[in-house]
PDB file of N, CA, C, O and CB in Angstrom:
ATOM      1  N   UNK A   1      -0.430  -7.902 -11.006  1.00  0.00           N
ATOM      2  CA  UNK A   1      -0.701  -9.328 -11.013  1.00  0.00           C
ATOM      3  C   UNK A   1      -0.694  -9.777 -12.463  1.00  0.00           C
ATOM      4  O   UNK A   1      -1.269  -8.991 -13.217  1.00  0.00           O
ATOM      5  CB  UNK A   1      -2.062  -9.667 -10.309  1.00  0.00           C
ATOM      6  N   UNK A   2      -0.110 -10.998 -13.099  1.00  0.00           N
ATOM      7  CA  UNK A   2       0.245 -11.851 -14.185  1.00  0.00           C
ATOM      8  C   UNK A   2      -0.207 -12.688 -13.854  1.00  0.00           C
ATOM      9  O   UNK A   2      -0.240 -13.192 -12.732  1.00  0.00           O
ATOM     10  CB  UNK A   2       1.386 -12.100 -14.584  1.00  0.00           C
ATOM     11  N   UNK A   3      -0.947 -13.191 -15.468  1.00  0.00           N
ATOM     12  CA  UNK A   3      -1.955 -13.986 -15.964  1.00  0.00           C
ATOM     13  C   UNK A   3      -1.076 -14.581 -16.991  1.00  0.00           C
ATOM     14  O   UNK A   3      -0.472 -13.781 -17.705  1.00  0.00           O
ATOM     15  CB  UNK A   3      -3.308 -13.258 -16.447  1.00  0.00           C
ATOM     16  N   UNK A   4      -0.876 -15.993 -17.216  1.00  0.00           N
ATOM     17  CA  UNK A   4       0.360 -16.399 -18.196  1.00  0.00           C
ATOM     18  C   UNK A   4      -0.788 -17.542 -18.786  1.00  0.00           C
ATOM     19  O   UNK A   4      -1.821 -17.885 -18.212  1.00  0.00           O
ATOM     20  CB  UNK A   4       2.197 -17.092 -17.339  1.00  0.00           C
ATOM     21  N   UNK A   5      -0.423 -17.881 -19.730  1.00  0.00           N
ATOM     22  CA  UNK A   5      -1.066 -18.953 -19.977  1.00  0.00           C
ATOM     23  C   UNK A   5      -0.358 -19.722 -21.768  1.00  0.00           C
ATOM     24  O   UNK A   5      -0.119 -18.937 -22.686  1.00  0.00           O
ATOM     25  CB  UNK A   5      -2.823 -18.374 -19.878  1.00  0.00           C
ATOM     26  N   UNK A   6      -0.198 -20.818 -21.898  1.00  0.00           N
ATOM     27  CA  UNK A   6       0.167 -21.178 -23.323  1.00  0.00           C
ATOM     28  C   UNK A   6      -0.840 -22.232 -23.607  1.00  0.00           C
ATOM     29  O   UNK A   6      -1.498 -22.816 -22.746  1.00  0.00           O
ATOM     30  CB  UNK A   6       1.735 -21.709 -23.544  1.00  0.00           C
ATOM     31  N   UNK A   7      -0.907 -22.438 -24.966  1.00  0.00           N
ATOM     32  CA  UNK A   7      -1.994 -23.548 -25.707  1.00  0.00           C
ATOM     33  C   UNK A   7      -1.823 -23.613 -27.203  1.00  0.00           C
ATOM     34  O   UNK A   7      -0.925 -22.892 -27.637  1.00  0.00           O
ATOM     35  CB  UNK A   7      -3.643 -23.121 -25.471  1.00  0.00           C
ATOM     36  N   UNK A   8      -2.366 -24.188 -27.913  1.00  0.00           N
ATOM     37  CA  UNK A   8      -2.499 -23.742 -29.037  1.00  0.00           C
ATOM     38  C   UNK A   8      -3.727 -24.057 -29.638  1.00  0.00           C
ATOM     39  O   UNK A   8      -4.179 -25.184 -29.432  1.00  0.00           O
ATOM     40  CB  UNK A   8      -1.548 -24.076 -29.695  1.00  0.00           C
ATOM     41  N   UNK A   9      -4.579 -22.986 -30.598  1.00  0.00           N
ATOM     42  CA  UNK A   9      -4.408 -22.064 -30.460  1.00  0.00           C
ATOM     43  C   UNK A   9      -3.737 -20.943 -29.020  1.00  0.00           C
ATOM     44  O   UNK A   9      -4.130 -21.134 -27.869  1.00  0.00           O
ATOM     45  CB  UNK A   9      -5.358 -22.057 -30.912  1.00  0.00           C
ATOM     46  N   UNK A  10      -2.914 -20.047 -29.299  1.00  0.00           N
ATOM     47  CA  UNK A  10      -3.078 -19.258 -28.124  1.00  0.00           C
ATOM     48  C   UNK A  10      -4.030 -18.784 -27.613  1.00  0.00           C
ATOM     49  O   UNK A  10      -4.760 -18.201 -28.415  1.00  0.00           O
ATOM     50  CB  UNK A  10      -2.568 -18.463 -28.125  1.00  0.00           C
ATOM     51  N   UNK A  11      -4.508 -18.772 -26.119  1.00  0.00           N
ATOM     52  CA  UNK A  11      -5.677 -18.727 -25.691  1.00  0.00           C
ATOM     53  C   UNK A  11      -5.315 -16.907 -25.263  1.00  0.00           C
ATOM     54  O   UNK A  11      -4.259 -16.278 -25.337  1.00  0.00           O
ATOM     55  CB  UNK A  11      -6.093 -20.067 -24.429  1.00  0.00           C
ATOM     56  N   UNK A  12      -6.877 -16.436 -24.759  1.00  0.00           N
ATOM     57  CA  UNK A  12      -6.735 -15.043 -24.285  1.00  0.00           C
ATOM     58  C   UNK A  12      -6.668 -14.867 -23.233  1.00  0.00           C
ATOM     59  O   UNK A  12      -7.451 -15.692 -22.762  1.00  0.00           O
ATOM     60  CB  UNK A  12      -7.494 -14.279 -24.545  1.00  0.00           C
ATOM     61  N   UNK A  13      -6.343 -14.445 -22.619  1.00  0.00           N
ATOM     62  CA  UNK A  13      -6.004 -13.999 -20.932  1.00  0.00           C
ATOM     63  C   UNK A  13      -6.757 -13.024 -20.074  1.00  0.00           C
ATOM     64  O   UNK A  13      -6.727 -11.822 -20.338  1.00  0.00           O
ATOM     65  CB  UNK A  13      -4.668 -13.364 -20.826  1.00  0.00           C
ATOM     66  N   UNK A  14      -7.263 -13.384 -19.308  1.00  0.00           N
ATOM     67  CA  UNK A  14      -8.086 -11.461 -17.951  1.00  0.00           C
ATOM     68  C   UNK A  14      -7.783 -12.183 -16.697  1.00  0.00           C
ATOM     69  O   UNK A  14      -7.869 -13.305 -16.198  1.00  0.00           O
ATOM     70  CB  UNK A  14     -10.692 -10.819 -17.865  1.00  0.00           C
ATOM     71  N   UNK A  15      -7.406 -11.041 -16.451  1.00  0.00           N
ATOM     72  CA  UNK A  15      -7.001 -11.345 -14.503  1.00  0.00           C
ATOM     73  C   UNK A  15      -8.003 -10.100 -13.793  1.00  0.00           C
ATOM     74  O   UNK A  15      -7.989  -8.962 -14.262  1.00  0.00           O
ATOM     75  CB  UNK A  15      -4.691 -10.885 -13.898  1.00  0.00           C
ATOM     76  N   UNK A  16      -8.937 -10.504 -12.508  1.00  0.00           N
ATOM     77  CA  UNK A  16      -9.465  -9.452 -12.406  1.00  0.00           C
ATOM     78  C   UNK A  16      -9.919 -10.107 -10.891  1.00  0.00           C
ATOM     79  O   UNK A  16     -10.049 -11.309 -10.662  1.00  0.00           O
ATOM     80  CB  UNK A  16     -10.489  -8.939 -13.648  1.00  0.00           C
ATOM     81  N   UNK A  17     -10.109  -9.060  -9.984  1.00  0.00           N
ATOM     82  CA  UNK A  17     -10.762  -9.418  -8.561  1.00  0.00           C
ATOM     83  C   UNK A  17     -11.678 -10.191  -8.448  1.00  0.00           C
ATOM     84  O   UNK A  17     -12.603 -10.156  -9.259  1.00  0.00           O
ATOM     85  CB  UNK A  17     -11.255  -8.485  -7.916  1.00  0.00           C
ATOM     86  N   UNK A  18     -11.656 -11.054  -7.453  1.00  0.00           N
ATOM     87  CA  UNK A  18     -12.966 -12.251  -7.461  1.00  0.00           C
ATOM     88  C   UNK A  18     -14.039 -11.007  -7.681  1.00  0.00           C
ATOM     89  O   UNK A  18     -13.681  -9.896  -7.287  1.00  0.00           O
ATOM     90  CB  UNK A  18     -13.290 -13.441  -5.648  1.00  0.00           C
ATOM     91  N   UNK A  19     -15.318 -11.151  -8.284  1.00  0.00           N
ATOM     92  CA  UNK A  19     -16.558 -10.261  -8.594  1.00  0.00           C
ATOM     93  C   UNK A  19     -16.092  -9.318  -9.488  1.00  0.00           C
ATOM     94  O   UNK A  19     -16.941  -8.583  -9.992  1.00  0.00           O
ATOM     95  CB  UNK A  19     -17.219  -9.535  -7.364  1.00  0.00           C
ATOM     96  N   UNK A  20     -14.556  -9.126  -9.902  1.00  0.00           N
ATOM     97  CA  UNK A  20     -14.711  -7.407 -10.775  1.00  0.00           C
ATOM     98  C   UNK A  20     -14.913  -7.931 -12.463  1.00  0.00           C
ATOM     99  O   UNK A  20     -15.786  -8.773 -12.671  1.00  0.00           O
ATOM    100  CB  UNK A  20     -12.733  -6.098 -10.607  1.00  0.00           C
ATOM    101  N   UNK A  21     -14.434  -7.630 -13.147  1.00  0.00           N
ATOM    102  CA  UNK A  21     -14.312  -7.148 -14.749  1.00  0.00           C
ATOM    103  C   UNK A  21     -13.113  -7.701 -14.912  1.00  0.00           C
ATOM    104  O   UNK A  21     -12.237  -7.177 -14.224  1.00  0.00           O
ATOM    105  CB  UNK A  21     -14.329  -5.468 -15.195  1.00  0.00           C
ATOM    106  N   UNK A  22     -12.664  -8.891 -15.827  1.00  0.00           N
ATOM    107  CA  UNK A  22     -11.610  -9.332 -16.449  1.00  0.00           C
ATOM    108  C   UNK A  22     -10.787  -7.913 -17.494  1.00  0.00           C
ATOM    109  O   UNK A  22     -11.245  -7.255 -18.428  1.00  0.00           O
ATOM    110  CB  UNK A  22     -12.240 -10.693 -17.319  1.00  0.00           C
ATOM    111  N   UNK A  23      -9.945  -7.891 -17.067  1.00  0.00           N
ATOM    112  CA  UNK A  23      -9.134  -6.979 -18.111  1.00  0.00           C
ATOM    113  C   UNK A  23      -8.783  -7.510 -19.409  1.00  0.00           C
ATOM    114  O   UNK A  23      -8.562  -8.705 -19.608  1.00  0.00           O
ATOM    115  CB  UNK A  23      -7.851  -6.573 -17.564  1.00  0.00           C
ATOM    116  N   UNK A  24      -8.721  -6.348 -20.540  1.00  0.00           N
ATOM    117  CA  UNK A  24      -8.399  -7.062 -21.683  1.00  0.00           C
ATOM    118  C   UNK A  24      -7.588  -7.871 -22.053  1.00  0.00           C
ATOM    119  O   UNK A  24      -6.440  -7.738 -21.631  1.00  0.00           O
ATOM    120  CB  UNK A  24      -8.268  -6.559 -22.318  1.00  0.00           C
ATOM    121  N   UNK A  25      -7.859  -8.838 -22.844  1.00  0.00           N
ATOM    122  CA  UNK A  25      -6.570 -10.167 -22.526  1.00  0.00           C
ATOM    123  C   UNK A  25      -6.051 -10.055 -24.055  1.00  0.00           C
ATOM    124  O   UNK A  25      -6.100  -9.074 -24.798  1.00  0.00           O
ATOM    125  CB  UNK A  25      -7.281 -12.228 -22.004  1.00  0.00           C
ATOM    126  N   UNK A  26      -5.616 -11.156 -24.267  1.00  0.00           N
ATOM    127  CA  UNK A  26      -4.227 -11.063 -25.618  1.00  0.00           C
ATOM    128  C   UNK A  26      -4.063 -12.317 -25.922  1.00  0.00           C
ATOM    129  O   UNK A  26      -4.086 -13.294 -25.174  1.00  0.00           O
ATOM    130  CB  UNK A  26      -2.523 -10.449 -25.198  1.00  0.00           C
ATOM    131  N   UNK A  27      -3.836 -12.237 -27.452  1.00  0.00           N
ATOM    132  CA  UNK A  27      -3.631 -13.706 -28.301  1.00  0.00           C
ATOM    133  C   UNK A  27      -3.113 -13.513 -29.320  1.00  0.00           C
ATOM    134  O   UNK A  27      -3.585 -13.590 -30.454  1.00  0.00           O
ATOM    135  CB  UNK A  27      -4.763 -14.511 -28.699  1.00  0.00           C
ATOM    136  N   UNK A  28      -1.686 -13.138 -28.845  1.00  0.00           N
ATOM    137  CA  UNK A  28      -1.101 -12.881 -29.978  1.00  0.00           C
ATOM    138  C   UNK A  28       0.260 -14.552 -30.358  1.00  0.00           C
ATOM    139  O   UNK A  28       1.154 -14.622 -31.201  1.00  0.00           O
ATOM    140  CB  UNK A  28      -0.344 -11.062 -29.642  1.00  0.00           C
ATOM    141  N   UNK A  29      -0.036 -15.236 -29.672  1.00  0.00           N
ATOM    142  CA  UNK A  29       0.803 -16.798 -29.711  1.00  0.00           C
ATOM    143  C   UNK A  29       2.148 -16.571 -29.081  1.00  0.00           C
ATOM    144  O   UNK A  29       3.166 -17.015 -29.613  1.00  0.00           O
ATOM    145  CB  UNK A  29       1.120 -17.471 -31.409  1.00  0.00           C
ATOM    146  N   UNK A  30       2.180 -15.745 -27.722  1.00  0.00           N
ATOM    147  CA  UNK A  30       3.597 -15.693 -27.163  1.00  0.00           C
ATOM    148  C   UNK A  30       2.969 -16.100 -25.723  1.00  0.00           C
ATOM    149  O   UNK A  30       2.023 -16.876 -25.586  1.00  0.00           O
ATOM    150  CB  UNK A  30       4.564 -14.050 -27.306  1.00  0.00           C
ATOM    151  N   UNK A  31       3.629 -15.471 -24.719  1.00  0.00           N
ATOM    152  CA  UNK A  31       3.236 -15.731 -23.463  1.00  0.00           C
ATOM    153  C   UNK A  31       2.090 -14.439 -23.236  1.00  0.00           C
ATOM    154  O   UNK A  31       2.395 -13.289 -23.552  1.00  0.00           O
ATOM    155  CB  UNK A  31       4.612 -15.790 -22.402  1.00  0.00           C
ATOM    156  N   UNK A  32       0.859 -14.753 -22.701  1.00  0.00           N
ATOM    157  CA  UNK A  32       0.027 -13.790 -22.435  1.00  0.00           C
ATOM    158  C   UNK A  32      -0.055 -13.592 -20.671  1.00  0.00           C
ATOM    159  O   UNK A  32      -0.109 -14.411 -19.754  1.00  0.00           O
ATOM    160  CB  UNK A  32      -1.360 -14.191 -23.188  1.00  0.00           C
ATOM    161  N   UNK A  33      -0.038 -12.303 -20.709  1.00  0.00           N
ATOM    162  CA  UNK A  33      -0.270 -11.346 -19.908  1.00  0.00           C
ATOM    163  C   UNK A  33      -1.741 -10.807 -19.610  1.00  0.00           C
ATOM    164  O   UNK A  33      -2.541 -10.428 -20.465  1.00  0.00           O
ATOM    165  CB  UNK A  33       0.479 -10.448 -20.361  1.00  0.00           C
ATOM    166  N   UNK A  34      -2.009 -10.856 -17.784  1.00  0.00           N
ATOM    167  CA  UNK A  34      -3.298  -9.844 -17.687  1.00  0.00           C
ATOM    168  C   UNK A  34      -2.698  -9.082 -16.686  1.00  0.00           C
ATOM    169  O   UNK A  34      -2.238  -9.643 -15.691  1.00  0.00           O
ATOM    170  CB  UNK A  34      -4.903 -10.467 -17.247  1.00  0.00           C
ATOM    171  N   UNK A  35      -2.636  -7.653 -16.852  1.00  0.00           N
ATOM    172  CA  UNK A  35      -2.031  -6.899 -15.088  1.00  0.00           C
ATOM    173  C   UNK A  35      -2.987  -6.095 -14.649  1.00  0.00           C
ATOM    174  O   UNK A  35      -3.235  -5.016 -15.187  1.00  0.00           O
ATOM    175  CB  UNK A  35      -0.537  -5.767 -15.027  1.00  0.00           C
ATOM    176  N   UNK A  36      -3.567  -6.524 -13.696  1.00  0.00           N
ATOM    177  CA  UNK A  36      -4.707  -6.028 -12.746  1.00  0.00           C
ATOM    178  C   UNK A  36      -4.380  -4.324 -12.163  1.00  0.00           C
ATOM    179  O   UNK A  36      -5.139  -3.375 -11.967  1.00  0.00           O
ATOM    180  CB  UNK A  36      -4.757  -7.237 -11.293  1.00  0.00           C
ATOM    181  N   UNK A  37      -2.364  -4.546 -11.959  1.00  0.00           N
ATOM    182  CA  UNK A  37      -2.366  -2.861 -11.389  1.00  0.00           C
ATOM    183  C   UNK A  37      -1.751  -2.242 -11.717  1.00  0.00           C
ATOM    184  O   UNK A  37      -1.233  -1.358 -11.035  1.00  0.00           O
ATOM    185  CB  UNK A  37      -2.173  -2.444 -10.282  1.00  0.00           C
ATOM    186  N   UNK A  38      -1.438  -2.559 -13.550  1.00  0.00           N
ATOM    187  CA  UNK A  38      -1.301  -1.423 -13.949  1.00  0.00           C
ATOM    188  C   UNK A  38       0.554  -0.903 -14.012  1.00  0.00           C
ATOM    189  O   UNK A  38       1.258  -0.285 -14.810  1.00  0.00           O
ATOM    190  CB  UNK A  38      -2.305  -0.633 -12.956  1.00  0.00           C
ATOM    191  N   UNK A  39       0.676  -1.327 -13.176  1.00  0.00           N
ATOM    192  CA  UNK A  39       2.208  -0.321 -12.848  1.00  0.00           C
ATOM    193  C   UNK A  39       2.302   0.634 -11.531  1.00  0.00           C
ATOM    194  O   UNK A  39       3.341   1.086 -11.049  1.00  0.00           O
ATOM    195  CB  UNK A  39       2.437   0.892 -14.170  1.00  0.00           C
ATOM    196  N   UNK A  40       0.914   0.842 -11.043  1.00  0.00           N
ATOM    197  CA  UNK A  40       0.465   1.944  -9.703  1.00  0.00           C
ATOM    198  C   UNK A  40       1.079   1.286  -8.423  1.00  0.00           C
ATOM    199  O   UNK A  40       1.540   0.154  -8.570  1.00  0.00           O
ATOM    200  CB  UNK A  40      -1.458   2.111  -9.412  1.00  0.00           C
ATOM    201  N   UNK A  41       1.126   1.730  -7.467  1.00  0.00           N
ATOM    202  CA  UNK A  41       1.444   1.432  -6.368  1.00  0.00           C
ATOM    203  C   UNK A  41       0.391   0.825  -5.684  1.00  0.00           C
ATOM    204  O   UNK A  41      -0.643   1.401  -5.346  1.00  0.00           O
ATOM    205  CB  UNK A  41       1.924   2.393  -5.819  1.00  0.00           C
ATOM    206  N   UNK A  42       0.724  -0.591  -5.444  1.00  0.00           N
ATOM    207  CA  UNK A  42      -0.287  -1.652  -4.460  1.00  0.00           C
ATOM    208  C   UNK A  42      -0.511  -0.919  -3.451  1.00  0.00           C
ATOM    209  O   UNK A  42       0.263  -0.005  -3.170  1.00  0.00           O
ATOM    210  CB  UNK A  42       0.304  -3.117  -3.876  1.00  0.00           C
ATOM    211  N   UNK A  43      -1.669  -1.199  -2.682  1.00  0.00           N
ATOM    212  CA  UNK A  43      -1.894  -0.816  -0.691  1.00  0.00           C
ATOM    213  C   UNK A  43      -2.847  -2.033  -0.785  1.00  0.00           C
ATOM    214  O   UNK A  43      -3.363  -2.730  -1.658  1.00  0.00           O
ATOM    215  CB  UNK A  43      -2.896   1.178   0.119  1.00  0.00           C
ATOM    216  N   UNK A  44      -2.810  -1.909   0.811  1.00  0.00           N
ATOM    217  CA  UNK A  44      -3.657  -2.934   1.664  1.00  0.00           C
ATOM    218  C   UNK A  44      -5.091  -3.281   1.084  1.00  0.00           C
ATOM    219  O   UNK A  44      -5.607  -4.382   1.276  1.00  0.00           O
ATOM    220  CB  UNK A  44      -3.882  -2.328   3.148  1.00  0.00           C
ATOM    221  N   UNK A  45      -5.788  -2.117   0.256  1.00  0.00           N
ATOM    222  CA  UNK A  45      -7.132  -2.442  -0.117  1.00  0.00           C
ATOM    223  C   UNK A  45      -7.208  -3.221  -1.631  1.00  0.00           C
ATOM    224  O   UNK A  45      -8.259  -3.516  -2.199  1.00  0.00           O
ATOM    225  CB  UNK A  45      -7.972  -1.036  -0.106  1.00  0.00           C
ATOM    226  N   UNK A  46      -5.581  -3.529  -2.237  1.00  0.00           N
ATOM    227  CA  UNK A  46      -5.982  -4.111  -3.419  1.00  0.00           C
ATOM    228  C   UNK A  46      -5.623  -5.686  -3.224  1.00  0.00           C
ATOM    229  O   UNK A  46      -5.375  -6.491  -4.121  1.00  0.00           O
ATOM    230  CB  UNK A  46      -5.254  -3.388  -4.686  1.00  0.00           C
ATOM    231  N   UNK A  47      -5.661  -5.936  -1.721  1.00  0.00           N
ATOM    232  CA  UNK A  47      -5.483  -7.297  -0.892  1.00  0.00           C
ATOM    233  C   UNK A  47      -7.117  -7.800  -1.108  1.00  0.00           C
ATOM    234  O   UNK A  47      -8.137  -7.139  -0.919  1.00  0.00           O
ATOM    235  CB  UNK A  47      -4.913  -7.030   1.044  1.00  0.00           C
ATOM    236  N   UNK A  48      -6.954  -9.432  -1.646  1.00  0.00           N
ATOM    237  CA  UNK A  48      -8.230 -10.161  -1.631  1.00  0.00           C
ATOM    238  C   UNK A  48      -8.160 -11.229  -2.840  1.00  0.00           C
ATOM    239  O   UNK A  48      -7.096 -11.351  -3.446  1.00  0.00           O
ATOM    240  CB  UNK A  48      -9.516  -9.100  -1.792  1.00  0.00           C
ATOM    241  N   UNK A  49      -8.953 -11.773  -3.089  1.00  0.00           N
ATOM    242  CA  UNK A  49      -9.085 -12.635  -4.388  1.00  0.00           C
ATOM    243  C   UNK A  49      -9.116 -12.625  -5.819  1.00  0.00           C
ATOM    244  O   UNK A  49     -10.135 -12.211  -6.371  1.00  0.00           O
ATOM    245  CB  UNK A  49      -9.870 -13.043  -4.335  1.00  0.00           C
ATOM    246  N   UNK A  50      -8.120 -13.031  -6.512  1.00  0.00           N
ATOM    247  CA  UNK A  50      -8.161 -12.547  -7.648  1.00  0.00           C
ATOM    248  C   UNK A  50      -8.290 -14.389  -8.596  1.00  0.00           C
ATOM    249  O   UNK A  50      -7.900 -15.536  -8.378  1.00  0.00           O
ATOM    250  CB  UNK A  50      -6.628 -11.337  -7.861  1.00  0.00           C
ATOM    251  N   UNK A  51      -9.014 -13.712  -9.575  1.00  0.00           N
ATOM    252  CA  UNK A  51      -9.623 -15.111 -10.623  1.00  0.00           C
ATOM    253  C   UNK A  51      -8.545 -14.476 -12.428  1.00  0.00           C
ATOM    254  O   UNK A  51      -8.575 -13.554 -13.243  1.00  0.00           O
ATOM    255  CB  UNK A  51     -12.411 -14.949 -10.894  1.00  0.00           C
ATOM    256  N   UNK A  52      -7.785 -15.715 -12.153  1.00  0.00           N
ATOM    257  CA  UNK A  52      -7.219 -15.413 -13.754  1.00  0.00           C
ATOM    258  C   UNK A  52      -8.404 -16.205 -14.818  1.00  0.00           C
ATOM    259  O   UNK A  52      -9.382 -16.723 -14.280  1.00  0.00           O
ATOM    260  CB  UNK A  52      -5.330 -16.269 -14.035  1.00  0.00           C
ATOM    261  N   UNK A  53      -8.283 -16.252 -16.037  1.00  0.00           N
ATOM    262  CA  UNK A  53      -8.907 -17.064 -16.946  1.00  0.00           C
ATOM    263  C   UNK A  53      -8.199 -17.309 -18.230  1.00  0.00           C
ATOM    264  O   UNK A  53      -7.668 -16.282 -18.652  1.00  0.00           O
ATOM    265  CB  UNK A  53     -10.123 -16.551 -17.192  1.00  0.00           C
ATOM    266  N   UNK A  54      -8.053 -18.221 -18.881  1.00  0.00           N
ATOM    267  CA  UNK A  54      -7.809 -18.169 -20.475  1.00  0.00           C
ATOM    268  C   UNK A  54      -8.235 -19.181 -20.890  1.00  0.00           C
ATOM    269  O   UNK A  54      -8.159 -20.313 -20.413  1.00  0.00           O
ATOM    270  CB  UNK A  54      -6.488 -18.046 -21.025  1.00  0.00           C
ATOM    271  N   UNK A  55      -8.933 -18.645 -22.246  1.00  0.00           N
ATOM    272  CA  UNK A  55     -10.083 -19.666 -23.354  1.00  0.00           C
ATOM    273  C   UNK A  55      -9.328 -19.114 -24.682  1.00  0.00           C
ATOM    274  O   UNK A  55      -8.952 -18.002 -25.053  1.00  0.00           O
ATOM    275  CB  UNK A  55     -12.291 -19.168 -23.345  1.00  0.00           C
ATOM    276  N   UNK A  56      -9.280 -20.663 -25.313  1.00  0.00           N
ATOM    277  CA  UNK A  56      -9.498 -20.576 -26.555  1.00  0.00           C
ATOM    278  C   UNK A  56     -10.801 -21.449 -27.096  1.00  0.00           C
ATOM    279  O   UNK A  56     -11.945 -21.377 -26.648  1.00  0.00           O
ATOM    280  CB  UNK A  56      -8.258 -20.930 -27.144  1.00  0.00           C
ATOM    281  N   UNK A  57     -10.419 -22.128 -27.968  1.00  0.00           N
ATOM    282  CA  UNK A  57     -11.313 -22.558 -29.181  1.00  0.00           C
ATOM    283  C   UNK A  57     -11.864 -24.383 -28.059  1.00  0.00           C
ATOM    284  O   UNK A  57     -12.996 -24.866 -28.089  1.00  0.00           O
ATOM    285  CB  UNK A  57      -9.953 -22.789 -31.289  1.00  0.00           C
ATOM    286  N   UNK A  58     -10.827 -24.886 -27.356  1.00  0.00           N
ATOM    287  CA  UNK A  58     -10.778 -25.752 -26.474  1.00  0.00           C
ATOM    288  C   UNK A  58     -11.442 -25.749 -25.272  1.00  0.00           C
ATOM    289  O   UNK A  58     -11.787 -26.759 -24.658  1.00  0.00           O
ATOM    290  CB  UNK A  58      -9.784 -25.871 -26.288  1.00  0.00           C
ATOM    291  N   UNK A  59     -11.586 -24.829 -25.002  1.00  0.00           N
ATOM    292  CA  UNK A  59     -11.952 -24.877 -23.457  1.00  0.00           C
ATOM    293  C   UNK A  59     -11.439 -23.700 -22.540  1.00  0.00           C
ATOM    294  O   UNK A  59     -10.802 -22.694 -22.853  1.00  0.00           O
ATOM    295  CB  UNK A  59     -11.352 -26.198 -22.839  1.00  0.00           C
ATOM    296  N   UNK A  60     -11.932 -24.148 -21.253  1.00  0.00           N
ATOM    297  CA  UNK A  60     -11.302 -22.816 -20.356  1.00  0.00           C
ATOM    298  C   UNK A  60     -10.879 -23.033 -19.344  1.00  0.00           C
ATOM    299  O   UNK A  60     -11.431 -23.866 -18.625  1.00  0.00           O
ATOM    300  CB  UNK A  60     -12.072 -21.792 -19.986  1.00  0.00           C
ATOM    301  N   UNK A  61      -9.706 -22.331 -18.920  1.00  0.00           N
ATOM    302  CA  UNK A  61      -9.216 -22.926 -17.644  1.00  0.00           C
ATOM    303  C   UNK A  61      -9.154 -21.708 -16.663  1.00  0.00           C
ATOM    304  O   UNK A  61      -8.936 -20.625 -17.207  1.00  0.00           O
ATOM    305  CB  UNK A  61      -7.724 -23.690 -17.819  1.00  0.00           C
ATOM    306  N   UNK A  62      -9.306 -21.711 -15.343  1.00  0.00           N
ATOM    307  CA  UNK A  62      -9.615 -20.973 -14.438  1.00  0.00           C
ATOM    308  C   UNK A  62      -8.797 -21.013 -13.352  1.00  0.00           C
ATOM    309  O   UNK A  62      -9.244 -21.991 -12.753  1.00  0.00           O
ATOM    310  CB  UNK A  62     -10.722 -21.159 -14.166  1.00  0.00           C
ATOM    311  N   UNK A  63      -7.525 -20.424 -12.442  1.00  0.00           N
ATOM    312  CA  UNK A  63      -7.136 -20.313 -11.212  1.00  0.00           C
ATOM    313  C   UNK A  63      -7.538 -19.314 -10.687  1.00  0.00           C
ATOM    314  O   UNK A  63      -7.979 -18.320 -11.264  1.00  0.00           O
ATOM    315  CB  UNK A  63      -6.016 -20.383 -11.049  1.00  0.00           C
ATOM    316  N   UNK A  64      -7.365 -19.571  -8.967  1.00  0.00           N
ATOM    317  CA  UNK A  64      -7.476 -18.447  -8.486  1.00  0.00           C
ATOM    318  C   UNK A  64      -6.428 -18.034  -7.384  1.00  0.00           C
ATOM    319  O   UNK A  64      -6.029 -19.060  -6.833  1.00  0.00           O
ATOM    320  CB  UNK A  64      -8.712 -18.396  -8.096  1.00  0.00           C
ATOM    321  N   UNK A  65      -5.840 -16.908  -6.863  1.00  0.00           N
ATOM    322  CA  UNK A  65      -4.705 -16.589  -6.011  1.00  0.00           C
ATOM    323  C   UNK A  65      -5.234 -15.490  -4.806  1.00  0.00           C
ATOM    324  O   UNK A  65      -5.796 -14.424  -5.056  1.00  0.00           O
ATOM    325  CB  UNK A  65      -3.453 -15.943  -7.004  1.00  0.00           C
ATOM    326  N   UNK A  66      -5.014 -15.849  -3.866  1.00  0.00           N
ATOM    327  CA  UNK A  66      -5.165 -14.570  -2.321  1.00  0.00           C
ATOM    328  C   UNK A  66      -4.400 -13.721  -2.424  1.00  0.00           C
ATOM    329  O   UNK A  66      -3.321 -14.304  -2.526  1.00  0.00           O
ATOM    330  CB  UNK A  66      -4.823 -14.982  -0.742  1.00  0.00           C
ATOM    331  N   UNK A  67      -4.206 -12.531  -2.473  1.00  0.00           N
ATOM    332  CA  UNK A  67      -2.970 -11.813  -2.549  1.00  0.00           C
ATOM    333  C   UNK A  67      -3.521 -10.982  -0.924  1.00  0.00           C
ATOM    334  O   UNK A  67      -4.603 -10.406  -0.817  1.00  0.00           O
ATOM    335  CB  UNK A  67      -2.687 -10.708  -4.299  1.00  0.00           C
ATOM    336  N   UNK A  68      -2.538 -11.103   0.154  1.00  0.00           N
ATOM    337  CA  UNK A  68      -2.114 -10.352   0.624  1.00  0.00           C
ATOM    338  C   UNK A  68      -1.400  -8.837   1.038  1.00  0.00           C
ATOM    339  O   UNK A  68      -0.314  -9.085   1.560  1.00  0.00           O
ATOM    340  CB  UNK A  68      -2.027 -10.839   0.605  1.00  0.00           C
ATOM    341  N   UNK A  69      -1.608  -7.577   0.988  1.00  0.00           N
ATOM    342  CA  UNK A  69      -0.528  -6.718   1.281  1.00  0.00           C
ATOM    343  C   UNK A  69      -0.512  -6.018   2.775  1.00  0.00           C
ATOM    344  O   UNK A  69      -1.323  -5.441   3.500  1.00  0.00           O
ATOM    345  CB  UNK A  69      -0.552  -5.670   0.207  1.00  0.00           C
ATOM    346  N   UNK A  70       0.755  -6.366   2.812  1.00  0.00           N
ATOM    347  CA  UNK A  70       0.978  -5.881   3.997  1.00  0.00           C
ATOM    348  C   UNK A  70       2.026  -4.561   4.428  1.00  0.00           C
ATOM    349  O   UNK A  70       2.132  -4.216   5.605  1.00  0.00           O
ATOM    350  CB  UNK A  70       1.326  -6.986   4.561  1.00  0.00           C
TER     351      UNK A  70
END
């Protein structure tokens, strides 16, 4: 799962399961990235709610996405 976000300043990025731990995010002033799996192979149990975030110096903005696997 990708977490994109632009601003300026570039803001930092975590994508992480509704309730888990935001992963380390990035601000380096390109397109930022959060990937929740890694590169591993999805299954049915990594199906549920996931909360992106990115803050800078401005503020913070928050979506959220259902992911399904079937």
């Amino acid at each position: 799962l990708e977490c994109r976000a632009d601003g300026d300043p570039a803001p930092s990025t975590g994508c992480a399961r509704d309730g888990g731990t935001a992963d380390g995010g990035t601000a380096d002033g390109g397109s930022h990235q959060g990937e929740v799996t890694g590169g591993r192979v999805v299954t049915r149990a990594d199906g549920g709610r996931y909360v992106c975030r990115a803050t800078n110096r401005h503020g913070v903005a928050v979506r959220s996405v259902v992911v399904t696997v079937e």
